[in-house]
C-alpha positions in Angstrom: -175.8 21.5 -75.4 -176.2 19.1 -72.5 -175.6 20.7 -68.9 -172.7 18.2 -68.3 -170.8 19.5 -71.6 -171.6 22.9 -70.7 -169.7 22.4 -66.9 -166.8 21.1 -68.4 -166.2 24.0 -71.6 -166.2 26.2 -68.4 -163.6 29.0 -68.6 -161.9 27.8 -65.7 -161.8 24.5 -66.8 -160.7 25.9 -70.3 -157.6 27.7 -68.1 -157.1 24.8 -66.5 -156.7 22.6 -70.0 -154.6 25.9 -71.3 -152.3 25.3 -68.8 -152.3 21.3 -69.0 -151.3 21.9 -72.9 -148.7 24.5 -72.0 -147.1 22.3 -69.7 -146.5 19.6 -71.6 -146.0 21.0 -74.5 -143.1 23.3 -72.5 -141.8 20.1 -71.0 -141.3 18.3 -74.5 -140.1 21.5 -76.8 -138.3 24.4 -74.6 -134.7 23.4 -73.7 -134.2 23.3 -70.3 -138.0 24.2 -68.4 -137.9 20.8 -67.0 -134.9 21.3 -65.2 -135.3 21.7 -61.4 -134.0 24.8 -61.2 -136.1 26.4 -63.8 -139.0 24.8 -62.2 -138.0 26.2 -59.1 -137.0 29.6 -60.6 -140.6 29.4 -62.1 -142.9 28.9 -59.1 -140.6 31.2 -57.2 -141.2 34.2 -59.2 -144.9 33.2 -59.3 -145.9 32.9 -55.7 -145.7 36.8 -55.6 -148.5 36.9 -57.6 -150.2 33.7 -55.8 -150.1 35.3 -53.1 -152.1 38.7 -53.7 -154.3 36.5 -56.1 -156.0 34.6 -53.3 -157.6 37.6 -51.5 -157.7 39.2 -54.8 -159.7 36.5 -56.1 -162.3 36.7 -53.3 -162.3 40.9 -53.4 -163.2 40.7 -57.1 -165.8 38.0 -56.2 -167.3 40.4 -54.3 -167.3 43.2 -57.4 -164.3 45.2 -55.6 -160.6 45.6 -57.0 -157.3 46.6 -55.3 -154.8 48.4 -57.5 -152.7 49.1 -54.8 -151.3 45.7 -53.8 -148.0 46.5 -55.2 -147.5 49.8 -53.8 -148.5 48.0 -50.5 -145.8 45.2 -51.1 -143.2 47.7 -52.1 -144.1 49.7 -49.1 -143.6 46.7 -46.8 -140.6 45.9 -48.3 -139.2 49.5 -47.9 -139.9 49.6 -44.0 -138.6 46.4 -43.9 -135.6 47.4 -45.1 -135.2 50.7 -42.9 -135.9 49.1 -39.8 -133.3 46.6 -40.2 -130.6 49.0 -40.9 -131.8 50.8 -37.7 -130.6 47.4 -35.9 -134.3 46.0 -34.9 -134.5 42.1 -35.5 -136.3 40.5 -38.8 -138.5 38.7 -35.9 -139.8 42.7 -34.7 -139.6 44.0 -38.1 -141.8 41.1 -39.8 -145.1 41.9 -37.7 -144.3 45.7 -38.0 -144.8 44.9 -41.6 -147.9 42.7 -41.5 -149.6 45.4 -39.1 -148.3 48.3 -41.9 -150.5 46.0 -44.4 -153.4 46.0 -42.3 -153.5 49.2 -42.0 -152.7 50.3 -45.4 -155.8 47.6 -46.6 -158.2 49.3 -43.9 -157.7 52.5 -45.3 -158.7 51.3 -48.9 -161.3 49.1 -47.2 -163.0 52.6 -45.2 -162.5 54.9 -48.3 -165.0 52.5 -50.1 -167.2 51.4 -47.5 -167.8 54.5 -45.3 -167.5 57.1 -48.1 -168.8 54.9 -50.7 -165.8 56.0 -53.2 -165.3 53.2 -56.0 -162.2 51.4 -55.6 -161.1 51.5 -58.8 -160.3 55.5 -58.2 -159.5 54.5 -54.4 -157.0 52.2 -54.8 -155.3 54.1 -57.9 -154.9 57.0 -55.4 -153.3 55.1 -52.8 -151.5 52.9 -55.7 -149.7 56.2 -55.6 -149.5 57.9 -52.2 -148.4 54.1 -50.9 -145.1 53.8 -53.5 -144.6 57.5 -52.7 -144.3 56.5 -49.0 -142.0 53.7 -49.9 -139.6 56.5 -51.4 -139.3 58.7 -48.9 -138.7 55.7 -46.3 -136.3 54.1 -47.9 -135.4 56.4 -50.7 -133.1 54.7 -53.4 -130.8 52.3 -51.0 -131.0 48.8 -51.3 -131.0 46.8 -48.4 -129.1 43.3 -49.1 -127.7 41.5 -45.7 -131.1 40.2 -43.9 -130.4 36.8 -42.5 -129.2 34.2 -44.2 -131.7 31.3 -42.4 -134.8 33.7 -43.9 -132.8 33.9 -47.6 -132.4 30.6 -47.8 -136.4 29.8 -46.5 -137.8 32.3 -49.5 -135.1 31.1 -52.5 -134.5 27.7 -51.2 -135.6 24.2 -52.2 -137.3 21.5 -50.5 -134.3 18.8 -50.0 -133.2 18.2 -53.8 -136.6 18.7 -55.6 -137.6 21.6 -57.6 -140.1 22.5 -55.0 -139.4 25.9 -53.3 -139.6 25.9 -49.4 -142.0 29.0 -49.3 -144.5 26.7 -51.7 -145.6 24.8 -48.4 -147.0 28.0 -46.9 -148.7 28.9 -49.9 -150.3 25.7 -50.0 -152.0 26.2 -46.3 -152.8 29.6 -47.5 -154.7 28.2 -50.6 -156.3 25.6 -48.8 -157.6 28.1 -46.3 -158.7 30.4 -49.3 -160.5 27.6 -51.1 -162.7 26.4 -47.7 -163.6 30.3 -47.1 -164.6 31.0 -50.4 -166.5 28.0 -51.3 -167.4 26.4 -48.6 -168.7 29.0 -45.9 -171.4 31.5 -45.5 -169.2 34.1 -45.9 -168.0 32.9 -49.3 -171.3 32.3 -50.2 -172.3 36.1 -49.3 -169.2 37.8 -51.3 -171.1 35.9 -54.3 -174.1 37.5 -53.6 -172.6 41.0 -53.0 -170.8 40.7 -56.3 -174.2 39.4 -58.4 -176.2 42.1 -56.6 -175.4 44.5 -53.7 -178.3 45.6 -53.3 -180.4 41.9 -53.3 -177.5 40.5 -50.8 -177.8 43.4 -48.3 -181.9 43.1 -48.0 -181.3 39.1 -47.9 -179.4 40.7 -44.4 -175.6 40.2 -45.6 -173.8 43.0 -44.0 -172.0 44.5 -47.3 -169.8 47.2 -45.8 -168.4 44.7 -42.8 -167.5 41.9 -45.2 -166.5 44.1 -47.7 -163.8 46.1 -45.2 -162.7 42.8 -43.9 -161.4 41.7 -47.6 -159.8 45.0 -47.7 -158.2 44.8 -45.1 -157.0 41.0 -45.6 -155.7 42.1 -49.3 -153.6 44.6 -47.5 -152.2 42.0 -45.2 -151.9 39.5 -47.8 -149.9 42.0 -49.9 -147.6 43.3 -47.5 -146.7 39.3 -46.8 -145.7 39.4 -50.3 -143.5 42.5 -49.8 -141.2 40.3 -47.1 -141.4 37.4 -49.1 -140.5 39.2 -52.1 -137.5 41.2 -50.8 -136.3 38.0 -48.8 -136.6 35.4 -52.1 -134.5 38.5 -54.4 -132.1 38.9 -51.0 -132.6 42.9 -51.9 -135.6 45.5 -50.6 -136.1 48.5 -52.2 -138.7 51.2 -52.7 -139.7 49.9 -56.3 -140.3 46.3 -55.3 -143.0 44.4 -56.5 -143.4 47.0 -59.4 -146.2 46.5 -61.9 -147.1 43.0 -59.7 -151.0 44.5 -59.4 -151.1 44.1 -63.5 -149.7 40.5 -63.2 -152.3 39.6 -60.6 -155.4 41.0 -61.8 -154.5 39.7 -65.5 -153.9 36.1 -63.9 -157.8 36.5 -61.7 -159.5 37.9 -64.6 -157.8 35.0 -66.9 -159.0 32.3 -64.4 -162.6 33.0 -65.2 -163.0 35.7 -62.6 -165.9 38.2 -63.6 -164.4 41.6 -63.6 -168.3 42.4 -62.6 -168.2 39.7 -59.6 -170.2 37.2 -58.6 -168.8 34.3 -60.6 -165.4 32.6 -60.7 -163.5 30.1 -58.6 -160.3 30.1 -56.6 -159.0 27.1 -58.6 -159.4 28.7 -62.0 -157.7 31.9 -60.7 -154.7 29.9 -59.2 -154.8 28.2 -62.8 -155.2 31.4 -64.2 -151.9 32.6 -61.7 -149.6 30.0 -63.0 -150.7 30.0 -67.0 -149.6 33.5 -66.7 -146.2 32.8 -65.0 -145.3 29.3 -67.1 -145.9 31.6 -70.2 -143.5 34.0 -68.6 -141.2 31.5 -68.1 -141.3 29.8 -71.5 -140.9 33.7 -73.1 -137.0 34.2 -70.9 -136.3 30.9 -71.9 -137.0 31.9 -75.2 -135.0 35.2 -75.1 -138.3 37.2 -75.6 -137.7 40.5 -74.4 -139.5 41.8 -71.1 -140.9 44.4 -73.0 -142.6 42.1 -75.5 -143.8 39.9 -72.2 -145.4 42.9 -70.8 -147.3 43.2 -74.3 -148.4 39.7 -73.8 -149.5 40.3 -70.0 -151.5 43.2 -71.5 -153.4 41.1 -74.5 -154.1 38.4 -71.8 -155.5 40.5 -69.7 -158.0 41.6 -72.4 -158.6 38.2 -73.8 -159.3 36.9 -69.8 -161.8 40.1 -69.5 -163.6 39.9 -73.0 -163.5 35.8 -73.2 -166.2 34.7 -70.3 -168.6 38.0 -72.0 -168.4 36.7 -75.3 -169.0 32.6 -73.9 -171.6 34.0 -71.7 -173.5 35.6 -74.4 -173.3 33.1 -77.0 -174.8 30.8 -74.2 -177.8 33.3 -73.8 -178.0 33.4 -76.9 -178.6 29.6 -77.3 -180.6 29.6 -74.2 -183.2 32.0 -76.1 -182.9 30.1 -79.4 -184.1 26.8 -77.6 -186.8 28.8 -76.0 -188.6 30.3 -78.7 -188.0 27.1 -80.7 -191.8 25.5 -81.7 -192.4 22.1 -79.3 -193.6 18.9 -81.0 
């Protein structure tokens, strides 16, 4: 297969035709998902997941995971909520919660690094401990009445288009994502860490430093989501955001992310992001039940692991076959 062919059957480029096809094929078929408020309604619900994907993206790169970016959000979203019915302003409370974040990512982030525990057990743990937390904050009130400037900024639209307000920020936030992971040395070291550990940290990459820091940014990044979720549903509660660490590591791994690390791009995990949430949409349109959507989350999520593997091998495979092929 010539190399140009083989760059453009890439998975992410294959996500990235997936969603093309979806689109149009939503646009033209399913009554009413081209209407602006479904569109809205759409990239509102999926910028939660947007949102923990980008450092997710770059933590998986690196051959980590963070299962507790849920738990994190729905923490943030608790304290959020109990702070505000102690009579402290959304200004005070906001970088209260951001801080929280930090803190809840550096704990994940020093578990691994300075213990050397796997994150997969880590962040299960705290997955845990973190919604537990949430519950005994907040336990099962709902806060409703935050302002309504910040309601309207996280569930509001950009003049009379079908953009949401809150997709601006996310855009800076991508862009930002994009030039770290692919165009900087630290980007270029989390692919290193994630193809070998070992090799990247005797080629003088500090592992456990960048390692911490993408902790610790996932933690931030996630409890960000926890504001923005319980401001764009006007209602924060302890089980906010519940089930939202499936949805994002389903939508990475789908974008062509190697569960292993080491290979993947940010663009085919944001396509990977809103595939997931456009087949969503097109499911509720279709009065498919949320149970039957969390089945289809699941199957994704093993197609988007066991997919790359089985492209990967059938291109070693073809690799050896034109190797041990007799020359004129």
């Amino acid at each position: 297969m010539p190399e140009s062919l083989t760059r453009a059957v890439r998975w992410d480029t294959v996500v990235g035709a997936l969603l093309i096809v979806l689109l149009l094929f939503s646009f033209t078929f399913v009554d009413g998902f081209g209407n602006a408020l479904n569109l809205s309604f759409l990239i509102g619900n999926t910028l939660p997941i947007a949102l923990v994907a980008l450092p997710m993206t770059l933590l998986v790169v690196s051959g980590e995971i963070d299962l507790s970016v849920a738990s994190t959000a729905g923490l943030s979203g608790a304290v959020m909520g109990a702070l505000w019915n102690q009579g402290m302003t959304i200004e005070t409370i906001i970088p209260i919660c951001l801080l929280l974040g930090v803190v809840c990512g550096l704990v994940n982030g020093l578990l691994v690094t300075r213990l050397g525990l796997p994150s997969l057990a880590v962040t299960i743990g705290t997955l845990a401990a973190y919604r537990g937390i949430a519950q005994i904050v907040l336990g099962s009130d709902a806060v409703t009445d935050f302002p309504t400037q910040y309601l309207d900024f996280a569930a509001g639209r950009v003049g009379d288009s079908f953009l949401p307000q809150a997709f601006l920020p996310f855009v800076v936030l991508l862009a930002i994502a994009v030039v770290v992971l692919h165009a900087t040395p630290f980007g270029r070291s989390l692919f290193a860490i994630g193809a070998s550990e070992e090799a990247a940290r005797f080629a003088g990459v500090r592992v456990k430093r960048h390692k911490l820091i993408l902790f610790t940014v996932t933690g931030l990044m996630a409890s960000l989501t926890g504001i923005f979720w319980a401001l764009h549903y006007a209602s924060a509660r302890y089980d906010n955001a519940t089930g939202l660490e499936l949805s994002v590591i389903a939508a990475v791994l789908l974008g062509g992310i190697d569960f292993d690390g080491g290979r993947g791009t940010l663009g085919g995990a944001i396509a990977g992001v809103f595939l997931l949430g456009a087949a969503q949409n097109v499911m509720s349109l279709q009065d498919v039940s949320a149970q039957s959507q969390i089945v289809v989350t699941g199957v994704l999520l093993v197609v988007s692991v066991l997919g790359p593997r089985v492209a990967r091998q059938i291109s070693v495979a073809r690799a050896g076959r034109r190797a041990a092929a007799p020359t004129a």
